[in-house]
Wavefront OBJ file of the C-alpha trace (Angstrom):
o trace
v 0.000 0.000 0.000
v 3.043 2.171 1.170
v 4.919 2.065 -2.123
v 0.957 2.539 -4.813
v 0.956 5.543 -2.447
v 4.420 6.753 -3.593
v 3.964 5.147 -6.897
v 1.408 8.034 -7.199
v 2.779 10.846 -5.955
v 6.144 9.941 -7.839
v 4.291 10.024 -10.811
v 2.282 13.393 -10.118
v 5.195 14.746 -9.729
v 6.856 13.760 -12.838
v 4.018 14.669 -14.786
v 3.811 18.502 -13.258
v 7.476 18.943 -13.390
v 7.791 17.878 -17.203
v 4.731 20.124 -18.142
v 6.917 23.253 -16.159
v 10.181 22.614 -18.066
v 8.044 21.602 -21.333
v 7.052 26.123 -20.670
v 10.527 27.041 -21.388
v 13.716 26.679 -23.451
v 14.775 23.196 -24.020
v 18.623 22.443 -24.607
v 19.391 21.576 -27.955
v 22.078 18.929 -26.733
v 23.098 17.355 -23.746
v 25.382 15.165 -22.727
v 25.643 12.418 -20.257
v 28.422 10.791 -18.137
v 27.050 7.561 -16.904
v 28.791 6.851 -14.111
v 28.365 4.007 -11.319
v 27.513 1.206 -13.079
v 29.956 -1.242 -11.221
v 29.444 0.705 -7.778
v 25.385 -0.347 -8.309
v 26.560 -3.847 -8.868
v 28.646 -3.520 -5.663
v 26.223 -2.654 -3.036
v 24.018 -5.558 -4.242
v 27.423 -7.976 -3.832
v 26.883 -8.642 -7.929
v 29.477 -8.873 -10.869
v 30.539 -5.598 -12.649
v 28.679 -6.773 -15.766
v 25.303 -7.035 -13.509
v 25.884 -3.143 -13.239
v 26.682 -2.779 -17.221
v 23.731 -4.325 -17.773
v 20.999 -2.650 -15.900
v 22.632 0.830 -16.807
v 22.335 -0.248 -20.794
v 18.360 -0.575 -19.697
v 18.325 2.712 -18.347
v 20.095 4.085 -21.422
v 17.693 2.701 -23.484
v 14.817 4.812 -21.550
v 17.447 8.422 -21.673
v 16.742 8.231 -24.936
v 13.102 7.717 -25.129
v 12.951 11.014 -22.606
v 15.155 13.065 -24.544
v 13.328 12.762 -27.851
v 10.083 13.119 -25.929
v 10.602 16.369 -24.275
v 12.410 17.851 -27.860
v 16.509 17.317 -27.156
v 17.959 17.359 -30.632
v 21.223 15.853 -29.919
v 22.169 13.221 -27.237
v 26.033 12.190 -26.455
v 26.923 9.376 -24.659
v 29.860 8.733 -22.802
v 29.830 4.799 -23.415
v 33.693 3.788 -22.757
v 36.390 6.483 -22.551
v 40.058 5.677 -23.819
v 40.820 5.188 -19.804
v 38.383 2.358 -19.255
v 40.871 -0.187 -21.294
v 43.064 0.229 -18.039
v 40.344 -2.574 -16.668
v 40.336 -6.260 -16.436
v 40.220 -7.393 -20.356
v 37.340 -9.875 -19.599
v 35.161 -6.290 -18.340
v 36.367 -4.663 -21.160
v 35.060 -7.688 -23.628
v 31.875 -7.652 -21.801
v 31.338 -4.029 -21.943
v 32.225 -4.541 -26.312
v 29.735 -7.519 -26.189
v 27.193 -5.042 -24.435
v 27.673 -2.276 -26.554
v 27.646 -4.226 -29.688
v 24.030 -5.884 -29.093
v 22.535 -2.500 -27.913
v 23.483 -1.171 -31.318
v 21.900 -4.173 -33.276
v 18.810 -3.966 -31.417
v 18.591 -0.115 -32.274
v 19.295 -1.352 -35.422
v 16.318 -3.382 -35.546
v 14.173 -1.422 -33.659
v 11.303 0.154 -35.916
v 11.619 3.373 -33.192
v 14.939 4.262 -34.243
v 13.112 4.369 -38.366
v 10.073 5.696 -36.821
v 11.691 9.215 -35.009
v 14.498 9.369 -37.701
v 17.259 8.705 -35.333
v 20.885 9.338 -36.923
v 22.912 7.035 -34.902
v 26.820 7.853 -34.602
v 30.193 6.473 -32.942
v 32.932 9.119 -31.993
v 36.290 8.074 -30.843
v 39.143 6.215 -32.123
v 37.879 3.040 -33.912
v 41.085 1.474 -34.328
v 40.988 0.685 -31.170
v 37.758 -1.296 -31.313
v 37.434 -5.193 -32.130
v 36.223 -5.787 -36.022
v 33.068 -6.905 -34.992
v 31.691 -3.781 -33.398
v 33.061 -1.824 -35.792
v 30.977 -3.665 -38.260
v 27.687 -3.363 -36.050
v 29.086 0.122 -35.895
v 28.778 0.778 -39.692
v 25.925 -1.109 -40.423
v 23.539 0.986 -37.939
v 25.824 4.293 -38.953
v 24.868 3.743 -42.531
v 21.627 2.611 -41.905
v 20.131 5.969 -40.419
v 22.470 8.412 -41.890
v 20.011 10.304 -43.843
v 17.655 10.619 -40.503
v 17.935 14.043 -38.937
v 15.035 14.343 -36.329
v 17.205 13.366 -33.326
v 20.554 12.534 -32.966
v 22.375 9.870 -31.086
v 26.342 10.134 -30.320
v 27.842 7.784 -28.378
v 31.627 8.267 -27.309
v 33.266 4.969 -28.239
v 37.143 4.602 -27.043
v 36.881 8.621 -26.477
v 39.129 11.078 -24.901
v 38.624 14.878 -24.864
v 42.405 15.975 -25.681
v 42.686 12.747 -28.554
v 39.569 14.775 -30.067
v 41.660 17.996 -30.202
v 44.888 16.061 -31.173
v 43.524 14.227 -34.042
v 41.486 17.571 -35.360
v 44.871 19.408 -34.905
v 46.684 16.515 -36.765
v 44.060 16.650 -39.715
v 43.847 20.305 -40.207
v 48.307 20.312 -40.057
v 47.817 17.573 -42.808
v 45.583 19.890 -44.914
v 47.822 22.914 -44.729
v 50.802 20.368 -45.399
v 49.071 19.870 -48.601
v 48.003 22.831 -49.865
v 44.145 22.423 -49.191
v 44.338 24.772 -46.639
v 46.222 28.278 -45.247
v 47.309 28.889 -41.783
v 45.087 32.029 -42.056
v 42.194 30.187 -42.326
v 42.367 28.247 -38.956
v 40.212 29.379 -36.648
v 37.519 28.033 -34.122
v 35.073 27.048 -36.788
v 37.630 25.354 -38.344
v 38.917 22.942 -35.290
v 35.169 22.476 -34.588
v 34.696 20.915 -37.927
v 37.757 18.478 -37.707
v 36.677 17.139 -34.394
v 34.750 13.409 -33.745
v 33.365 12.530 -36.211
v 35.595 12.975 -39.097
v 34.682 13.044 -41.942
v 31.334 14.468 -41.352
v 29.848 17.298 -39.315
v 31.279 17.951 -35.396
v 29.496 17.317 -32.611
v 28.115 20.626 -31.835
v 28.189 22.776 -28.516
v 27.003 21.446 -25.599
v 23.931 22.777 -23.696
v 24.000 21.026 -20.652
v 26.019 17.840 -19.171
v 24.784 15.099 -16.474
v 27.206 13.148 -14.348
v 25.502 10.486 -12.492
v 27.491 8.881 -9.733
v 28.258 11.704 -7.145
v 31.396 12.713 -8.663
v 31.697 16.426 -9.876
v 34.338 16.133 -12.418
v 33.941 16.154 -16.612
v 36.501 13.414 -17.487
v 37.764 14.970 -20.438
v 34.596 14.539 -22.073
v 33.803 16.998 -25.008
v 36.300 19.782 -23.601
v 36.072 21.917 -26.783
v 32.459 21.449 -26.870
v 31.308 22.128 -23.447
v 34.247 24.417 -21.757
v 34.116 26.397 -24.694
v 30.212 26.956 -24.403
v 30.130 27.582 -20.938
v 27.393 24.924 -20.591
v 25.023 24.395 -17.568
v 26.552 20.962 -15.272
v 24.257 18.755 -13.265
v 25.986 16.468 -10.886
v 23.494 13.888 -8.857
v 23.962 11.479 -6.188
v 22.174 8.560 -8.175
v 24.072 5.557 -9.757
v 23.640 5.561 -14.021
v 21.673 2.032 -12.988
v 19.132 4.086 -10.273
v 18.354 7.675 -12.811
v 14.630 8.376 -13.252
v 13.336 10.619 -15.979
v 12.932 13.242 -12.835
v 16.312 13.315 -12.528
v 16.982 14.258 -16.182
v 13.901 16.734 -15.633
v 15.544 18.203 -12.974
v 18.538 18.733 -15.063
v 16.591 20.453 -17.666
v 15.523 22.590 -14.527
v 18.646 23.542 -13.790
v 19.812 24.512 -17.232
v 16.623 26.931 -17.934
v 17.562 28.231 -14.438
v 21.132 29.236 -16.101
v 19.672 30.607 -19.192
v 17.414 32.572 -17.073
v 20.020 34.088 -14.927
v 22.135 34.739 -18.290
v 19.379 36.658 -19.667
v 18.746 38.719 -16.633
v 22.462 39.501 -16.782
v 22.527 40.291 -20.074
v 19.692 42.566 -19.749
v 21.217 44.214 -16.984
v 24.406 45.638 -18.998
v 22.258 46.212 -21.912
v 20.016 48.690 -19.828
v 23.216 50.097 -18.156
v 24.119 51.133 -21.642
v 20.924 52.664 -22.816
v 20.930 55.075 -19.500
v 24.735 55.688 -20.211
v 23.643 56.811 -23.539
v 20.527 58.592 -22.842
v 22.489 60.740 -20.271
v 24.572 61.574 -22.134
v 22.263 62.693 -24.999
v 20.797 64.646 -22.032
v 24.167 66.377 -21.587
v 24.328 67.381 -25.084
v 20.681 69.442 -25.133
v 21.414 71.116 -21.965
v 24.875 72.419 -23.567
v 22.971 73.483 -26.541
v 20.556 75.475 -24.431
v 22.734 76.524 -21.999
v 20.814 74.504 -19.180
v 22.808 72.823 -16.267
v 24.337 69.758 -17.464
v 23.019 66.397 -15.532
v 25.797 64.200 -14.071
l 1 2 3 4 5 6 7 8 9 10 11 12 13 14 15 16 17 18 19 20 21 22 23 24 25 26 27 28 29 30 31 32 33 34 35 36 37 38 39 40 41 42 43 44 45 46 47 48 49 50 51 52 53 54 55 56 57 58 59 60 61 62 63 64 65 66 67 68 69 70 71 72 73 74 75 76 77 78 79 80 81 82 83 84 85 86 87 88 89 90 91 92 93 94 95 96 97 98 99 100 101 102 103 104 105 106 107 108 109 110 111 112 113 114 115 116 117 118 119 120 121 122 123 124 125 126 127 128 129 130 131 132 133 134 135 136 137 138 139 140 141 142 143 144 145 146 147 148 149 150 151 152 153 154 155 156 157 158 159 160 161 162 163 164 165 166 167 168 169 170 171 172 173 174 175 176 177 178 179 180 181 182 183 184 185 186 187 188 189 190 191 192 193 194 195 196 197 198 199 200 201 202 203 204 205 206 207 208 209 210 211 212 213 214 215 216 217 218 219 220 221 222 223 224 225 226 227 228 229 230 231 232 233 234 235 236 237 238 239 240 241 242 243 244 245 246 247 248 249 250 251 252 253 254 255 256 257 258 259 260 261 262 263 264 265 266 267 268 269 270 271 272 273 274 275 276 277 278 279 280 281 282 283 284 285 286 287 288 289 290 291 292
């Protein structure tokens, strides 16, 4: 009886929260750090890949939320160039993982249905042949789709974006195709992950689930260079609710809120600057007291 009660009012206040954040701006693109999938697995005295698993559920059900409240791009911080420092048999398990949640998006008539564009960024050399094949097939399978789009950080690290985009772009000017004159921002932002075709755009807001307050040189050009909103929360990747990413959404509007007040601020602190002195000028040419 206890938990229908709370069943209830959970839901209530989903639904009320969603319908206040659904009133305002939504971010164009967030991205997500999942974090404490083997910490989950811990505290219930269960194998690493028991946490993998139930957090690849919960993934599943991100995505669903994003698309439903109107989030144009989703990133995914699946396995970062650090994780190969584990065990190899977590790291074949987490490949294994990764590979069948791409076939079943493959297959799933809701990735045709919403026009999902599905891609990998990171270094795929450093991927076994056989997700790199699932890789392509889904890749090439929903590359004209351009309702909602899904990036997931594959054997990623924030500074081998940059170095790789720097590499390229040397490479171009090596060869003629390009003059130093012509780098600029715009420029690095096109040669990042994926290459070829278009960046990864800024980043609105980014999650970290797990407790930890830290980015994990994920998407540094991207997100330092946007001064995105950050949510960090307490749950496990395994244990977030669609409140949680609601909440998140909350916090974000409650950024670009406080931007806009700022920004209004200095604009009006202009217009008196300049209407006072316009002031000044008519009393000189009347030869009225000049206001300070």
């Amino acid at each position: 009886m206890k938990n229908r009660i709370f069943s209830i009012f959970y839901h209530e206040y989903e639904r009320r929260l969603q319908r206040k954040i659904l009133n305002s701006e939504i971010p164009h693109h967030i991205a997500v750090i999942m974090d404490g999938n083997r910490r989950y697995a811990g505290q219930f005295g269960k194998a690493r890949s028991f946490g993998h698993a139930m957090g690849a559920e919960v993934t599943e059900k991100v995505i669903e939320w994003c698309y439903e409240i109107g989030v144009k791009q989703l990133t995914l911080y699946a396995f970062s160039t650090e994780n190969f420092q584990r065990s190899e048999e977590e790291v074949d398990g987490l490949f294994n993982l990764i590979n069948d949640k791409f076939l079943k998006l493959y297959s799933d008539p809701r990735t045709h249905e919403k026009e999902t564009q599905v891609r990998v960024i990171g270094d795929r050399s450093k991927l076994p042949a056989f997700l790199n094949e699932s890789i392509e097939k889904i890749e090439k399978a929903t590359k004209n789709y351009g309702k909602f789009y899904l990036n997931v950080a594959i054997a990623y690290g924030g500074r081998q974006d940059i170095i790789q985009a720097v590499r390229d772009i040397a490479g171009c000017i090596s060869n003629g195709k390009l003059s130093l004159e012509e780098v600029d921002e715009s420029l690095i932002s096109k040669h990042l992950y994926p290459a070829p075709g278009f960046s990864v755009p800024n980043v609105d807001l980014v999650i970290r689930t797990g407790g930890d307050e830290r980015v994990s040189n994920f998407l540094p050009w991207q997100a330092n260079g946007s001064e995105c909103a950050a949510y960090f929360c307490a749950p496990f990747w395994p244990e977030f609710r669609k409140i949680d990413l609601l909440r998140s959404v909350r916090v974000y509007q409650a950024r670009e809120a406080e931007k806009k007040q700022e920004q209004s601020y200095r604009v009006s602190k202009v217009v008196n600057f300049l209407e006072m002195g316009t002031r000044e000028d008519k009393g000189e040419e009347i030869g009225q007291p000049q206001y300070i």
